[in-house]
N, C-alpha and C positions, 0 to 999 in steps of 0.2 A: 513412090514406095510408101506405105504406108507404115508410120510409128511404132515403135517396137510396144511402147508401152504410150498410152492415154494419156493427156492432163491430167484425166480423172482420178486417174491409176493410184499416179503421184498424189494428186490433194489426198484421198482415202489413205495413201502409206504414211504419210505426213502426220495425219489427224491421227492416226495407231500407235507410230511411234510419239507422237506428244503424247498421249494417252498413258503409256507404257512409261514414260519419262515421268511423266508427274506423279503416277501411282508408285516408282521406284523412291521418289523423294519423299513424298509423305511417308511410305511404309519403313525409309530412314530414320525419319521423324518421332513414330511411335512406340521405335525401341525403350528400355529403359538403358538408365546410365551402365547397367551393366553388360550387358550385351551392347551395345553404341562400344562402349569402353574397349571388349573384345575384340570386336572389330578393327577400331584405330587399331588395337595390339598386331593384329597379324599384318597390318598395310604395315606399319612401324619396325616391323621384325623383317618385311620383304626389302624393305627401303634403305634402310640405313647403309648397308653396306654400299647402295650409292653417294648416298651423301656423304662417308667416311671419303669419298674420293677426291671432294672439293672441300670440304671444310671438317671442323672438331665438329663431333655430334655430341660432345658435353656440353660445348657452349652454348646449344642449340635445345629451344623445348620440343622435340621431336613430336610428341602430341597433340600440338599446338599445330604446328606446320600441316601435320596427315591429317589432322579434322579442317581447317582453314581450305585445305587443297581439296579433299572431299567438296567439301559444299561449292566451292568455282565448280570441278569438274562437275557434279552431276547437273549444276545451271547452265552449265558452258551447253552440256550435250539435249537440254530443254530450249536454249536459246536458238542453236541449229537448228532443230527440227520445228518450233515455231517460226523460223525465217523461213524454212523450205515450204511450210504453209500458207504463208504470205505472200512467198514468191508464186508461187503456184497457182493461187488464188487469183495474182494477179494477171499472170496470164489468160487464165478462163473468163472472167467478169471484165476485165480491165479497170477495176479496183485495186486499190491499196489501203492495207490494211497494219501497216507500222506502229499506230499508233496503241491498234487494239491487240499489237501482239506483245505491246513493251507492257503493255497494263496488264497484260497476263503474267508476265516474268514478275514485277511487281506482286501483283497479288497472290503470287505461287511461294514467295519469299517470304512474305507478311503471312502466309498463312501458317509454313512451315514453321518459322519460328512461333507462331501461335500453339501450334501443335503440340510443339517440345516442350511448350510451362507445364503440360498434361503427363507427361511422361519425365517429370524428376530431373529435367534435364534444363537447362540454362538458357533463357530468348532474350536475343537482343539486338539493335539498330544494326552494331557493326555488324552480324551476319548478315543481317538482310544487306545490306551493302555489298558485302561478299556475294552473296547469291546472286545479288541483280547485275555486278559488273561478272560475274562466270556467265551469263544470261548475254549480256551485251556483249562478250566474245564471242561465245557460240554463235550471237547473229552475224557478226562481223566475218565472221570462219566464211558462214553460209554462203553471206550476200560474197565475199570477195570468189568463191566458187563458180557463182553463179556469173556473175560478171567476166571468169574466165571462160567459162563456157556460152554465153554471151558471143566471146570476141572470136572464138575457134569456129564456131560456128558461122561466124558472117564471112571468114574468110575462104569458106569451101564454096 
């Protein structure tokens, strides 16, 4: 029976959503502080009401937390879909390409904080740190995925 969908398929979905992934973070990037600012406002006005259910949210910089959690997420969901291209890739070439997808996480985090001195807004080490470990979850999510699907499949 033949494949529902291509290797190919996959590397070209992969390569769209990276695409789409990095063009979302930079266009994060190139807000000014006031619309950036907006933004955390409405995540911060959606949220709290969860966080009021664990802990005081006076003790807490709320603003602080929703832009820190921003930046993992939107790395977390770059790091995924660059592992799904690695994975993928690896399949078709029998290649591995790990190294050159961490140096993209890297240089996607270096850049975006580059971006932000341009836009009134504030670049620094710790974020990119933040960026690149939401980036090293996202692969970890991927590869532990894959690895399940991996094990389901050998057992049919």
């Amino acid at each position: 029976m033949k494949k529902f969908f291509s290797n190919k398929k996959y590397i070209v979905l992969f390569v769209i959503l990276t695409i789409f992934v990095t063009m979302f973070i930079f266009s994060n990037s190139l807000k000014n502080i006031d619309d950036s600012t907006s933004d955390s406002n409405w995540v911060i006005a959606f949220v709290t009401p969860f966080f009021e259910i664990f802990t005081d949210t006076e003790k807490i910089d709320m603003h602080y937390v929703v832009r820190k959690c921003a930046h993992l997420t939107e790395f977390a969901a770059l790091g995924f879909s660059v592992s799904g291209l690695v994975e993928e890739t690896k399949k078709k070439y029998n290649k591995t390409y790990y190294g050159a997808g961490l140096f993209y996480g890297l240089l996607i985090a270096v850049t975006d904080e580059y971006i932000q001195s341009f836009s009134d807004r504030t670049s620094s080490v710790k974020d990119v740190m933040i960026d690149f470990t939401g980036f090293v979850i996202g692969t970890l999510v991927c590869l532990f995925f894959y690895v399940i699907i991996r094990r389901t499949s050998r057992k049919k």
